[in-house]
C-alpha positions as CSV (number, residue, x, y, z in Angstrom):
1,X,10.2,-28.9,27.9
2,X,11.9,-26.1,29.8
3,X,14.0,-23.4,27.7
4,X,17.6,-23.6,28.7
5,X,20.7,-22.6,26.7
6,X,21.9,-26.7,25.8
7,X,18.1,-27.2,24.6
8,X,17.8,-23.9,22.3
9,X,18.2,-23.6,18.7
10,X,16.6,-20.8,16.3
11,X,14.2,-23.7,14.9
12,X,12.9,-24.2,18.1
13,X,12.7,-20.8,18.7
14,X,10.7,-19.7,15.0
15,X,8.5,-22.4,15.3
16,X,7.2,-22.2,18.8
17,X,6.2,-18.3,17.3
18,X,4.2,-19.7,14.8
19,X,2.7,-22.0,17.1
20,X,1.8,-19.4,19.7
21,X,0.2,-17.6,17.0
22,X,-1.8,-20.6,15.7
23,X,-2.9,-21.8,18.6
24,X,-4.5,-18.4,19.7
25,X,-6.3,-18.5,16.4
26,X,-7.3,-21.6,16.9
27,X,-8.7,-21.5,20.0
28,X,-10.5,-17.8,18.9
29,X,-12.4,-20.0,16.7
30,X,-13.5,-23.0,18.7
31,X,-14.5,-21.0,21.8
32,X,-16.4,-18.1,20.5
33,X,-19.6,-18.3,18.5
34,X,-20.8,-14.8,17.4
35,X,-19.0,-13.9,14.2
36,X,-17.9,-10.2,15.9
37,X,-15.9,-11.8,19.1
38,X,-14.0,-14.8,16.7
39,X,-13.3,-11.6,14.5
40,X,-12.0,-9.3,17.2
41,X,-10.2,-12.4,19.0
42,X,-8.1,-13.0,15.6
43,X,-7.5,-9.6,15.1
44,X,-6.1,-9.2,18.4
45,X,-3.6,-12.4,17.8
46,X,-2.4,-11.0,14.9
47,X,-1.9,-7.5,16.9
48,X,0.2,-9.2,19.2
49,X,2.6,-10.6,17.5
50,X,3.2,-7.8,15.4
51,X,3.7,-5.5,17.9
52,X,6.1,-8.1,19.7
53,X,8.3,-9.0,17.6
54,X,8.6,-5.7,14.9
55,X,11.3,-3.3,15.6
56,X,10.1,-0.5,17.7
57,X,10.2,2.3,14.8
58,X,7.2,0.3,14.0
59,X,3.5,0.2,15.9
60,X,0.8,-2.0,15.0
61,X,-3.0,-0.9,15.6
62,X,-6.5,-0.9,14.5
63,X,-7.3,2.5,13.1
64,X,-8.7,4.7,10.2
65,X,-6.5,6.6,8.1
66,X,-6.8,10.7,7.5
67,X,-4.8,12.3,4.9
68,X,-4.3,16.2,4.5
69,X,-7.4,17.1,2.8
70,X,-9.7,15.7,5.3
71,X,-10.2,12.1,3.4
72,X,-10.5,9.3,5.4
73,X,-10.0,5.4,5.1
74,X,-12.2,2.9,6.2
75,X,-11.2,1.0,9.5
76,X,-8.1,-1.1,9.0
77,X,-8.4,-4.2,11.2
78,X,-4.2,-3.7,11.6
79,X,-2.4,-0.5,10.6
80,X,1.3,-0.2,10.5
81,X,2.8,2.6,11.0
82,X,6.2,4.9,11.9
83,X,6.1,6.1,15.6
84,X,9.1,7.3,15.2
85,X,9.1,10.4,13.6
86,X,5.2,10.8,13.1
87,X,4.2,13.8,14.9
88,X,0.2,13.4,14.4
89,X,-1.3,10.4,16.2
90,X,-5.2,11.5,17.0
91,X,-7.5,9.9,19.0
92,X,-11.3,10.4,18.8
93,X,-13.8,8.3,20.8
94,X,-11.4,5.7,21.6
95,X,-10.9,5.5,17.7
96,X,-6.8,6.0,16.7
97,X,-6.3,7.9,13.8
98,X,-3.4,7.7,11.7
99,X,-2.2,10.4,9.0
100,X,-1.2,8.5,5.6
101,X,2.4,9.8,5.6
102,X,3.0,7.8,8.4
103,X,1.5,4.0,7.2
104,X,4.1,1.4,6.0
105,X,1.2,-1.3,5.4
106,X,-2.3,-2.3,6.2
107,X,-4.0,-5.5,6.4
108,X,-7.3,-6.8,6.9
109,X,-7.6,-9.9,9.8
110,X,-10.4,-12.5,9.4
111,X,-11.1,-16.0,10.4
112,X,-11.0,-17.9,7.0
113,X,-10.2,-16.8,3.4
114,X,-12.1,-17.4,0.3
115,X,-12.9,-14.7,-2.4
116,X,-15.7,-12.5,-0.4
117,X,-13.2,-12.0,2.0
118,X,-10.3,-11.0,-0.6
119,X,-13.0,-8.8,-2.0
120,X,-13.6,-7.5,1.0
121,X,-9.6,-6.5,2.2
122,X,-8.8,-5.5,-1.4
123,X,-11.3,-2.5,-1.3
124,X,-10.6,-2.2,2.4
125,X,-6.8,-1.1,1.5
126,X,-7.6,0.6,-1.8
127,X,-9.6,3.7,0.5
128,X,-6.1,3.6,2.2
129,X,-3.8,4.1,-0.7
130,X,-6.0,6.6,-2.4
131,X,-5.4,8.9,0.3
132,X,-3.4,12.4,-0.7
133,X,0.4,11.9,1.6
134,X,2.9,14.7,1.2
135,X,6.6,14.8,1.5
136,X,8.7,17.6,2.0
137,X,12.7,18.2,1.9
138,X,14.0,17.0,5.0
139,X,17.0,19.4,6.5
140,X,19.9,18.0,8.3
141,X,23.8,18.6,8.7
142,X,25.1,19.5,4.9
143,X,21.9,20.9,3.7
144,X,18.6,19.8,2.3
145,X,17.7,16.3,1.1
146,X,15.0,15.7,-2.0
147,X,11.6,14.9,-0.5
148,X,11.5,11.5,-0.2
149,X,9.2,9.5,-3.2
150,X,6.1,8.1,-2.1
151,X,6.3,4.5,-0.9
152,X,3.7,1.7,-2.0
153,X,1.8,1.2,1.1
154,X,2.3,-2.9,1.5
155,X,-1.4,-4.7,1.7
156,X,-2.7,-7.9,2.9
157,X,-4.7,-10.1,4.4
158,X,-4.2,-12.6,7.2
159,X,-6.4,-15.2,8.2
160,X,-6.3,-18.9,10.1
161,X,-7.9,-21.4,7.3
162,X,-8.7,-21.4,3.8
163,X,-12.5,-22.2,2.9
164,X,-10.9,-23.4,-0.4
165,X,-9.7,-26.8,-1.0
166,X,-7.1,-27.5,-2.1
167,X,-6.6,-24.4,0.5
168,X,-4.1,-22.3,-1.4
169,X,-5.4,-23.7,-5.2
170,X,-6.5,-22.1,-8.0
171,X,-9.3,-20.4,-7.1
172,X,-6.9,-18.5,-4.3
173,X,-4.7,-17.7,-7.5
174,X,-7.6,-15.9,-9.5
175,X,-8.9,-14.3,-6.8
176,X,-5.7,-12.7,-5.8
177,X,-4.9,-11.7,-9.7
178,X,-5.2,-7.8,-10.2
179,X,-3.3,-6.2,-13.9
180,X,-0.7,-4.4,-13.0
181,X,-2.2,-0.9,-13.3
182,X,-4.6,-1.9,-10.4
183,X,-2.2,-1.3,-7.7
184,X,-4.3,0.4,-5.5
185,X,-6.3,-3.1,-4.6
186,X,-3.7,-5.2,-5.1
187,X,-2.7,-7.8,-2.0
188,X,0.8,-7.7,-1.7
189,X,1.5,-10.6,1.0
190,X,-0.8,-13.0,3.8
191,X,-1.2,-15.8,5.1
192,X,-3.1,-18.6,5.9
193,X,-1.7,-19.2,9.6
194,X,-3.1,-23.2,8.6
195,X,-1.5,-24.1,5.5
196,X,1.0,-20.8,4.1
197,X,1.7,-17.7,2.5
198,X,0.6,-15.8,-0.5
199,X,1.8,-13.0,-2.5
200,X,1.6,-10.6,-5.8
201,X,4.3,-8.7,-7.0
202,X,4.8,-5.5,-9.2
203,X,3.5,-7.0,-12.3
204,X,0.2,-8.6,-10.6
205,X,1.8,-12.2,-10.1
206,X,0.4,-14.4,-7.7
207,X,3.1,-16.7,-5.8
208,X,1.7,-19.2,-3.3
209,X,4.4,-20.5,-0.8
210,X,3.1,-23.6,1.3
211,X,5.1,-23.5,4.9
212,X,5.0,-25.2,7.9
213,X,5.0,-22.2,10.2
214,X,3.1,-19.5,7.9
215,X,3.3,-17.4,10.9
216,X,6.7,-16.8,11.4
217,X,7.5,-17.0,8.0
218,X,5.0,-13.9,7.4
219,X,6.9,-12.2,10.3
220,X,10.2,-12.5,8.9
221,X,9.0,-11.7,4.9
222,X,7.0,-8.2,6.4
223,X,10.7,-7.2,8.0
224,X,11.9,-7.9,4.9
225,X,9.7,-5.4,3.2
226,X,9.7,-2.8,5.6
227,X,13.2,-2.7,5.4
228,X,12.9,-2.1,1.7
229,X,10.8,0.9,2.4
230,X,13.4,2.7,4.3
231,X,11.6,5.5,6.6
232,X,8.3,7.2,5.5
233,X,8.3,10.5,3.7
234,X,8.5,14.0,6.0
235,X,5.0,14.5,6.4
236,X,3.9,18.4,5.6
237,X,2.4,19.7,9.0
238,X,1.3,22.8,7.7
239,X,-1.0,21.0,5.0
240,X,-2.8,20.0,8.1
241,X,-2.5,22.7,10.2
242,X,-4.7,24.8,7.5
243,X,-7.8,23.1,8.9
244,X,-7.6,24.8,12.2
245,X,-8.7,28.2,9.9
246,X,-12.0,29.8,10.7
């Protein structure tokens, strides 16, 4: 049916998101038979919406992550981070680098979840948040602000089925459960683009949320979290600029 202003409505509108992003998933699976290509296909699906529909202080891209002492993350199949006000974005062999003052969240992409694969993301994002960040005073009209406290760098994992069943059960539940002092490896939020979303808050909680369109709802629950961050801390050039010494 052809868009037009008598046949739109904001249902119509969140749902043929999530729909666009199922399908591509879908079809990523079904077409392509070496494990690498479904891999880089859903990756790439997930990319693109959230560098559609995020606010444009925001960019979306797979990259490692650098921090001032020269400690580096492992790949992260999505990176989020501000473009706004980071002035360090390297690039190295077609490889983006990304200095930690600068991420908002990370999030491992992968075909189908089970607990290898939450394993798997939740070690992932822990050799992000480990990572040194500074944050320095920030100057503007009537003087100098406090450095900005550190943010908890938001983690997850999104995938397009559950190789569970019941697909968000139990045994998603205990894989997901970290104690609260384990906050470096702790998945905050995903989805399962096929049956919902998932989360753990502050206190290591699990909450599993069925939906019908797990996609957009993700979408719209990420915004929400980001705008809860605010902006990322003033990143201290000069912490990396020491490297350049002889």
């Amino acid at each position: 049916m052809r868009f037009t202003l008598e046949t739109a409505s904001l249902q119509t509108l969140l749902s043929g998101l999530h729909d666009k992003v199922q399908q591509s998933l879908a079809v990523s699976r079904q077409s392509f038979g070496h494990p690498g290509t479904k891999g880089d296909a859903s990756e790439k699906a997930w990319l693109d919406l959230l560098e559609t529909y995020l606010p444009r202080r925001y960019q979306a891209a797979t990259a490692h992550v650098v921090d001032s002492r020269d400690g580096f993350s492992q790949q992260m199949d999505i990176v989020i981070f501000d473009r706004q006000y980071t002035p360090l974005i390297f690039e190295h062999n077609d490889q983006l680098v990304i200095p930690a003052e600068s991420v908002y969240a990370v999030f491992e992409a992968k075909q189908s979840i089970n607990a290898g694969q939450v394993k798997y993301a939740q070690e992932k994002i822990e050799s992000v948040r480990r990572l040194e960040r500074t944050s320095m005073p920030v100057p503007w009209l009537k003087g100098v602000a406090a450095a900005k406290p550190l943010h908890h760098i938001l983690g997850g994992l999104l995938t397009f089925e559950s190789d569970w069943k019941p697909p968000l059960g139990q045994p998603l539940v205990e894989a997901l459960q970290v104690q609260p002092e384990n906050v470096n490896n702790r998945l905050d939020i995903g989805c399962v683009a096929s049956h919902g979303l998932f989360s753990c808050d502050d206190q290591g909680a699990v909450r599993i949320s069925p939906q019908s369109k797990p996609a957009t709802a993700l979408l719209l629950e990420l915004i929400a979290k980001l705008q809860e961050i605010g902006t990322v801390p003033m990143i201290d050039i000069r912490a990396y600029a020491h490297w350049l010494a002889d």
